[in-house]
C-alpha positions as CSV (number, residue, x, y, z in Angstrom):
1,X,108.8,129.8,144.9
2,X,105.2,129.3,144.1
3,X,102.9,131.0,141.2
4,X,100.5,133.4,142.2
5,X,98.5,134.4,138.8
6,X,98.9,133.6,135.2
7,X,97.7,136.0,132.6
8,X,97.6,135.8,129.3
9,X,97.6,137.9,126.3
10,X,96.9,137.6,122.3
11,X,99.7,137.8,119.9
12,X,101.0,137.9,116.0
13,X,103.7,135.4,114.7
14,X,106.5,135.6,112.5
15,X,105.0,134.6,109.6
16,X,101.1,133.3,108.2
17,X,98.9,130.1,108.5
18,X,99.0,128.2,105.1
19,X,96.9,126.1,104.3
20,X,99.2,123.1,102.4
21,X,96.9,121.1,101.2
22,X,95.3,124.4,98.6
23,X,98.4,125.2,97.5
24,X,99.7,121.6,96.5
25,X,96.3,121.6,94.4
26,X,97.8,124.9,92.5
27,X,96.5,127.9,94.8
28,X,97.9,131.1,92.7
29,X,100.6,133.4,94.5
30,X,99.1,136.9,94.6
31,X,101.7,139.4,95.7
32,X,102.1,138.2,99.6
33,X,98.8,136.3,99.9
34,X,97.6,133.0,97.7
35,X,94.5,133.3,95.0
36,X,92.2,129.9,95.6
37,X,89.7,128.7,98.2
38,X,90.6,127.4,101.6
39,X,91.1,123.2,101.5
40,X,91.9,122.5,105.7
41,X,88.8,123.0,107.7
42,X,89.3,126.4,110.1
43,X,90.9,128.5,106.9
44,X,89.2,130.9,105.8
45,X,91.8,131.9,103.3
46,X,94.5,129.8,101.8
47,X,97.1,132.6,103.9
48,X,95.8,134.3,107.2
49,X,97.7,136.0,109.6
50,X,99.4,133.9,112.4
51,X,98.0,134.0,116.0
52,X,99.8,133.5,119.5
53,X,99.6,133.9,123.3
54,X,101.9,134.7,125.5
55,X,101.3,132.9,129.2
56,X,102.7,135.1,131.8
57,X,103.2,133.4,135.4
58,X,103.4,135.7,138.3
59,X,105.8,134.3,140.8
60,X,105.6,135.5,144.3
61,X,108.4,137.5,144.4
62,X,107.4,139.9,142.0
63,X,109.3,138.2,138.8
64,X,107.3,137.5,135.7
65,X,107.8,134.7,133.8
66,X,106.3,134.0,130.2
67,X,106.8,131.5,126.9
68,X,104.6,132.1,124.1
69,X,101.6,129.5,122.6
70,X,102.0,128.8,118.8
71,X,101.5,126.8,115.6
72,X,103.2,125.3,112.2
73,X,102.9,127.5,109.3
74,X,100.9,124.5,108.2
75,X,98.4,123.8,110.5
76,X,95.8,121.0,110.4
77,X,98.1,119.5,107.7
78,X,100.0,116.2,107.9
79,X,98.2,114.6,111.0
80,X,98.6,118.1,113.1
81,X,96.3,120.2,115.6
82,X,93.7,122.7,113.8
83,X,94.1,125.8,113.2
84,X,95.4,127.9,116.4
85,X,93.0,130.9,117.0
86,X,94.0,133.0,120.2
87,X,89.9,134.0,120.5
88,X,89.3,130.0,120.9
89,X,92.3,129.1,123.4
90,X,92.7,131.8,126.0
91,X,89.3,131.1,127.5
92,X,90.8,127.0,127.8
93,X,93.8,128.8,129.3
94,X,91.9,130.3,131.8
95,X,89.1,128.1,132.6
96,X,91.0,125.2,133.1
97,X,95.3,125.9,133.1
98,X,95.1,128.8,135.4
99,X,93.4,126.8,138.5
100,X,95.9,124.1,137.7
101,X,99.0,126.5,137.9
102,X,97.9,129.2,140.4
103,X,99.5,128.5,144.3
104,X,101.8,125.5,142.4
105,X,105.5,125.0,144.0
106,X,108.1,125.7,141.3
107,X,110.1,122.4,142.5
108,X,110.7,121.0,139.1
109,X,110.5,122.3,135.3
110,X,110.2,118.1,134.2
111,X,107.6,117.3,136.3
112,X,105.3,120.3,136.3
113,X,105.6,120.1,131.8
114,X,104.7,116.7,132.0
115,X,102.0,117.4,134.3
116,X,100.5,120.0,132.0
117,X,101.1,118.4,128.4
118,X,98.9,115.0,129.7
119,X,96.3,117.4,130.9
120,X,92.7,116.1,129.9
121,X,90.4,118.9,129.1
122,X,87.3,118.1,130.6
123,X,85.1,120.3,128.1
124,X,86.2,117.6,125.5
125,X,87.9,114.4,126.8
126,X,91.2,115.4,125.1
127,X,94.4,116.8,125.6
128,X,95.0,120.5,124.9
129,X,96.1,121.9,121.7
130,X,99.8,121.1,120.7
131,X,100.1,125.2,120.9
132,X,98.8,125.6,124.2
133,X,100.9,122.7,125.9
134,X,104.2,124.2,124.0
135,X,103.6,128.1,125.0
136,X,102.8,127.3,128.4
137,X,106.1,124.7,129.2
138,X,108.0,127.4,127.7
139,X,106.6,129.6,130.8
140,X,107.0,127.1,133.4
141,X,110.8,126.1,132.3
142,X,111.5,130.0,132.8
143,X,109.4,130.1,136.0
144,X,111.9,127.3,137.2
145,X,115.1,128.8,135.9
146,X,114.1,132.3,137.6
147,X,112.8,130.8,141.0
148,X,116.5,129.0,140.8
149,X,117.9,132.1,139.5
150,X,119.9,130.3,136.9
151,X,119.5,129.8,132.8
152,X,117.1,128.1,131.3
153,X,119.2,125.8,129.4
154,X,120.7,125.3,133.0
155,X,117.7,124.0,134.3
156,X,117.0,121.2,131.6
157,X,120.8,120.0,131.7
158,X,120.6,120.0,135.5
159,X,117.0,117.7,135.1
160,X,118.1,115.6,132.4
161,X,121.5,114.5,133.3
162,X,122.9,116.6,130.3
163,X,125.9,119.4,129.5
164,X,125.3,123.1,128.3
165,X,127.2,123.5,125.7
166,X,130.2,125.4,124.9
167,X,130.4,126.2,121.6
168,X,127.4,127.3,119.2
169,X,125.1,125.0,117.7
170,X,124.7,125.1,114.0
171,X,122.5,127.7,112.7
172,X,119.6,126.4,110.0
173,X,118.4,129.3,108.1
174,X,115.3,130.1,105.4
175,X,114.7,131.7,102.4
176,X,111.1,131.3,101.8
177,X,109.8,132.5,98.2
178,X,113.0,134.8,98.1
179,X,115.1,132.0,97.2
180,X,118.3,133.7,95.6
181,X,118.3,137.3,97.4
182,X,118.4,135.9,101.2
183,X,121.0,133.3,100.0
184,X,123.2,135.9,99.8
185,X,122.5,137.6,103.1
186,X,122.9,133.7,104.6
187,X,126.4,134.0,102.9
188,X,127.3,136.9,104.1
189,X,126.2,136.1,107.5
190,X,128.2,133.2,107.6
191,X,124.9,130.6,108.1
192,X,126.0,127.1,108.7
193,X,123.3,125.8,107.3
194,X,121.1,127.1,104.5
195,X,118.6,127.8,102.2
196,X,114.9,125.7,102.9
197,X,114.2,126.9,99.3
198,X,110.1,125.9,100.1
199,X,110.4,124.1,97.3
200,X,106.2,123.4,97.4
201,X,104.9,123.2,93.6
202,X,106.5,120.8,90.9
203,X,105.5,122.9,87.9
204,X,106.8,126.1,89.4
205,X,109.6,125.3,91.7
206,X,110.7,121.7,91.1
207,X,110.3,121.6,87.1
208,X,108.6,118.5,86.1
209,X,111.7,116.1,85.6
210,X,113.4,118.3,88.6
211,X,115.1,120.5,86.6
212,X,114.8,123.4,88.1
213,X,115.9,122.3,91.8
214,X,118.8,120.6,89.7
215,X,119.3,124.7,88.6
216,X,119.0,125.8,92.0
217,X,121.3,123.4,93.7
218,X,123.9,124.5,90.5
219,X,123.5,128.0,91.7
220,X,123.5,127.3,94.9
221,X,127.3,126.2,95.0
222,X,128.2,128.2,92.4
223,X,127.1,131.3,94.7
224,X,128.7,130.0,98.0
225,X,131.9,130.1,95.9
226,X,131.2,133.5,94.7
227,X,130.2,135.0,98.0
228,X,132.3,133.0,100.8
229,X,133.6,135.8,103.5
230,X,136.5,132.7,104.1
231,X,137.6,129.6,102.3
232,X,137.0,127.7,105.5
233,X,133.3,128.0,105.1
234,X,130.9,125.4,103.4
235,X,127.9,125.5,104.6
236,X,125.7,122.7,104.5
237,X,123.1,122.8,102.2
238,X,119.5,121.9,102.9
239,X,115.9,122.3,101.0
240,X,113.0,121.2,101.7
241,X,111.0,119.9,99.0
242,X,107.7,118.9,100.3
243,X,106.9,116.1,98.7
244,X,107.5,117.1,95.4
245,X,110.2,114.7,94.1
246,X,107.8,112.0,94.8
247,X,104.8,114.0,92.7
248,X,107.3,114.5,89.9
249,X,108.4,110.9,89.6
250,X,105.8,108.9,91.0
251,X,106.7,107.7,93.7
252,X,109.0,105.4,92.1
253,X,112.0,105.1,94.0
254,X,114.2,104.0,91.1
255,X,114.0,107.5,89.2
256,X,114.3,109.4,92.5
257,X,117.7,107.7,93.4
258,X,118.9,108.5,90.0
259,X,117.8,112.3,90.7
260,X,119.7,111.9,93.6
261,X,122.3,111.2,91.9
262,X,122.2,114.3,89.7
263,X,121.7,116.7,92.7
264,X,124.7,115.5,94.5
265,X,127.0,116.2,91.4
266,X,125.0,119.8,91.3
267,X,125.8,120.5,95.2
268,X,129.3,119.0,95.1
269,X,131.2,119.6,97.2
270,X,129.0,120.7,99.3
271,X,126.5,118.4,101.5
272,X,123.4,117.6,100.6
273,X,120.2,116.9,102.7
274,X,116.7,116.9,101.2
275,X,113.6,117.2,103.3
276,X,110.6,115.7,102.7
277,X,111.6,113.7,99.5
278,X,107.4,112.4,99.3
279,X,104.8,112.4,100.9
280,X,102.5,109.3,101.3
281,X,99.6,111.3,103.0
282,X,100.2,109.0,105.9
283,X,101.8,108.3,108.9
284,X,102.9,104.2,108.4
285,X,103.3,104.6,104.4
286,X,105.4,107.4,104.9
287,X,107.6,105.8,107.4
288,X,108.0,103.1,105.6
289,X,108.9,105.5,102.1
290,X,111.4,107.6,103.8
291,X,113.0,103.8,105.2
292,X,113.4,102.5,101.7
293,X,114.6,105.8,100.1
294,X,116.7,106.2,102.8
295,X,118.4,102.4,102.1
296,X,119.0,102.9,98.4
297,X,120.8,106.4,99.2
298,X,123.2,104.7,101.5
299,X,123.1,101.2,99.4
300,X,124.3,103.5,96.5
301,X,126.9,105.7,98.1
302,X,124.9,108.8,97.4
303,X,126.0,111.6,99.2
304,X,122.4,113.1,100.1
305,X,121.2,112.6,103.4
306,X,117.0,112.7,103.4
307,X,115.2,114.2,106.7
308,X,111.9,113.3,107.9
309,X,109.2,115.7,108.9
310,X,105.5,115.3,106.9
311,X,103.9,112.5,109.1
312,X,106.8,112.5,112.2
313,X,105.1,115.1,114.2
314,X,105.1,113.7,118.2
315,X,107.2,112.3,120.1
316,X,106.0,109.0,119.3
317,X,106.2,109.6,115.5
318,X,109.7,110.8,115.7
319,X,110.6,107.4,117.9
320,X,109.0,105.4,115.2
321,X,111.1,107.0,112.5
322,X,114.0,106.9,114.4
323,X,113.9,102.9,115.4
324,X,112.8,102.2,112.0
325,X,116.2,104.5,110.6
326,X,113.3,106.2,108.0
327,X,115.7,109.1,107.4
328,X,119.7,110.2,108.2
329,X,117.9,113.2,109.9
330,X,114.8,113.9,111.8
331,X,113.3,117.3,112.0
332,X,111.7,118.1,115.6
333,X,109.2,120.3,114.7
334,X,109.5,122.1,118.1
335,X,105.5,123.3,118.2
336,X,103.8,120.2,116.9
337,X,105.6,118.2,119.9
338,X,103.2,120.1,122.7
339,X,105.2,120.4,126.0
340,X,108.7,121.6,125.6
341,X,110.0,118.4,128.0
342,X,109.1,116.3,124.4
343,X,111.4,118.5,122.5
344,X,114.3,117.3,125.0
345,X,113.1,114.0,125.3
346,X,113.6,113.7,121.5
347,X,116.6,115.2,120.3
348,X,118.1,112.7,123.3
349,X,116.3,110.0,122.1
350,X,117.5,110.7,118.1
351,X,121.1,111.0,119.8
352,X,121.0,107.9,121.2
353,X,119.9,105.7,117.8
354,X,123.0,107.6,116.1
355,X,120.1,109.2,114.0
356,X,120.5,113.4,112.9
357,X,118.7,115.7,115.5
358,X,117.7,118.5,113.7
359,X,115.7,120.7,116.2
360,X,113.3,122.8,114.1
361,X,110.6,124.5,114.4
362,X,108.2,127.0,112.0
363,X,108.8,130.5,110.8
364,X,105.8,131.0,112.3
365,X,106.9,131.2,116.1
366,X,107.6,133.9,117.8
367,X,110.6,135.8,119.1
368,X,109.9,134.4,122.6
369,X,109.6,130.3,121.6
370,X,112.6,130.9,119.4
371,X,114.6,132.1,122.9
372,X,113.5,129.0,124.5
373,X,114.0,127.0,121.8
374,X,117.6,128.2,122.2
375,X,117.9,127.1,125.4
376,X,116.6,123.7,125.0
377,X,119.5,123.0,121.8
378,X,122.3,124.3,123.9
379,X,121.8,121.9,127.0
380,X,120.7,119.2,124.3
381,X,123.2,119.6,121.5
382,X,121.1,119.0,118.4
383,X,123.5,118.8,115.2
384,X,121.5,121.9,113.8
385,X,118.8,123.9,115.0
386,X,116.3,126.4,113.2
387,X,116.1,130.2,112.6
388,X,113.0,131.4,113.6
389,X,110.5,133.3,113.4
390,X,110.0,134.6,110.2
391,X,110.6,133.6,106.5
392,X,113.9,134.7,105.5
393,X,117.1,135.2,107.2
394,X,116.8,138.6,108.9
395,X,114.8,138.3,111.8
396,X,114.8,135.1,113.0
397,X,118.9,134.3,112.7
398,X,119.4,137.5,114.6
399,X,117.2,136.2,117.3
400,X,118.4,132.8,117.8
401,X,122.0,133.8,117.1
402,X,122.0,136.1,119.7
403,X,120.3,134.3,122.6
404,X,123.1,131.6,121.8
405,X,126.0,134.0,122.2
406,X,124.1,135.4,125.4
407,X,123.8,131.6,126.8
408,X,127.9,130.8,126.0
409,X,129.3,134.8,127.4
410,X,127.1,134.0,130.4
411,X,128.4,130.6,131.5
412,X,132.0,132.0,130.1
413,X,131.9,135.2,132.9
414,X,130.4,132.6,135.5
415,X,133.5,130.2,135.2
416,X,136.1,133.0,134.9
């Protein structure tokens, strides 16, 4: 089956581009938007509307085949990409992607993906935006699946020597700012996993000694015991605290294991896991941070398992991490990765190290990388994967929770 066009067309995301680094330094929440000046070159507001593109490929046979282009709600923070304009990538796309693609053989998903995410742009001497090489992966993995007429998720199993599988992967969902109302729809929708929390300012969300996560986690348990539709559920909990606990204690690793030690009373008996514990501002010193922290947790029979994510953006990071154990859990944040073939290549490789895979993501995806992204956990088995798009649990846990369910009564009717 060859490709005979590719077109492409601007889009909107589930969620905004932040810019991290003006709200750390105390940007003022205004109603839906943030108060402040722009820090991260390319903002031009500390919140702005998030961009996409959707990359159709035209097979021959009339089929159409598409994945969307997009970025972290935090772009050009942590060692990522800039920000992701679709007025600035399309004309790449076209100048130098479409030549590349049109009149190709759809022979292989693994080859084609790595093909495009080493691609050299000419214009500068470097690879292509980590949005670009991720949206247009996504197309070629569906281009393959439909040329073979078979899933997705099919495809990459039948590639990388893995198994579909048959039962659901757990289901990671976010609260964003509203923190204690979409708990309750988590609840209530049974979510395996929950809340994020974007726990992102000490003096507002933290509390300067941690006291009012240490709140949070209280109520946290206390409402899953309130609002559990069984008595076999107990979900896992899991907040992201970006860096804060190191800000609040200083970095001193000491006082942060005995905060440990206080939330894992709060969440008993529920699990624990804390992402993004501190934040060294760089790659090695970060590594080496989230190693230590992650010793003393296990050295002192703390129940808290700490996941990696600031600084363990490629594929390379996350192998780093993973061989250096700097973490229980790495997050595979599924857009900074570039070509979806990484995103397989690294939940394998966590697998393998007996590290967590937690296949993640931003809420600012779309509903079309979410799909895909579906795909990719069900023939890699990640032990959780994230809701997206969008922040909160409506949206986005309806769209991945559906593909999934689509994926396992597929394969059930096929066997049958």
């Amino acid at each position: 089956m060859k490709i005979i066009d590719v077109v492409c067309s601007k889009g909107r995301t589930g969620f905004f581009f932040d810019d991290q680094r003006a709200i750390k330094k105390n940007a003022v929440p205004d109603g839906a938007t943030y108060k402040g000046e722009p820090v991260t070159e390319g903002f031009s507001a500390v919140r702005q509307a998030g961009e996409s593109i959707s990359v159709m490929i035209i097979l021959e046979d009339g089929q159409v085949a598409h994945g969307d282009c997009a970025a972290v709600q935090y772009s050009g923070a942590g060692g990522r990409d800039p920000l992701f304009l679709a007025q600035d990538f399309i004309p790449v796309i076209q100048k130098h992607i479409v030549p590349v693609l049109k009149g190709r053989e759809l022979q292989s998903f693994k080859a084609l993906a790595e093909e495009i995410d080493a691609f050299i742009n000419p214009d500068t001497g470097k690879r292509i935006h980590t949005a670009l090489r991720y949206g247009i992966t996504q197309a070629i993995l569906d281009a393959v699946a439909k040329s073979k007429k078979i899933l997705m998720a099919e495809v990459i199993a039948e590639e990388y020597g893995t198994t579909v599988s048959d039962r659901e992967i757990p289901i990671f969902t976010q609260s964003g700012d509203e923190r204690h109302t979409n708990v309750d729809k988590m609840i209530i929708k049974r979510a395996d996993v929950l809340p994020h929390g974007l726990i992102n300012n000490v003096k507002t969300k933290l509390g300067e000694k941690g006291e009012l996560l240490l709140q949070y986690v209280e109520w946290l348990r206390e409402r899953v015991e309130a609002l559990k539709p069984d008595e076999g559920y107990q979900p896992v909990l899991h907040i992201d605290v970006y860096g804060t606990i190191g800000l609040a204690f200083g970095n001193d690793y000491h006082r942060m294991i005995e905060y440990f030690r206080q939330l894992e009373k709060a969440a008993h008996p529920l699990q624990l896991r804390i992402e993004g514990p501190i934040d060294m501002e760089e790659r090695e010193g970060q590594m080496f941070a989230l190693k230590e922290l992650t010793h003393r947790v296990n050295e002192n029979n703390i129940n808290i398992q700490i996941v990696a994510d600031e600084w363990c953006n490629t594929l390379e990071d996350i192998k780093y991490f993973a061989d250096n154990r700097a973490g229980h859990m790495i997050q595979i944040k599924t857009p900074d990765l570039g070509g979806i073939n990484n995103i397989i290549e690294a939940v394998l490789y966590c697998k393998e190290r007996g590290i967590g895979a937690y296949q993640g993501g931003t809420c600012n995806e779309t509903d079309r990388s979410a799909q895909i992204c579906v795909h990719i956990a069900m023939a890699t088995q990640p032990d959780q994967m994230l809701a997206k798009p969008g922040m909160g649990v409506d949206e986005g846990f309806m769209i991945v929770y559906n593909e999934m369910q689509r994926i396992l009564a597929l394969r059930r009717a096929r066997n049958n």
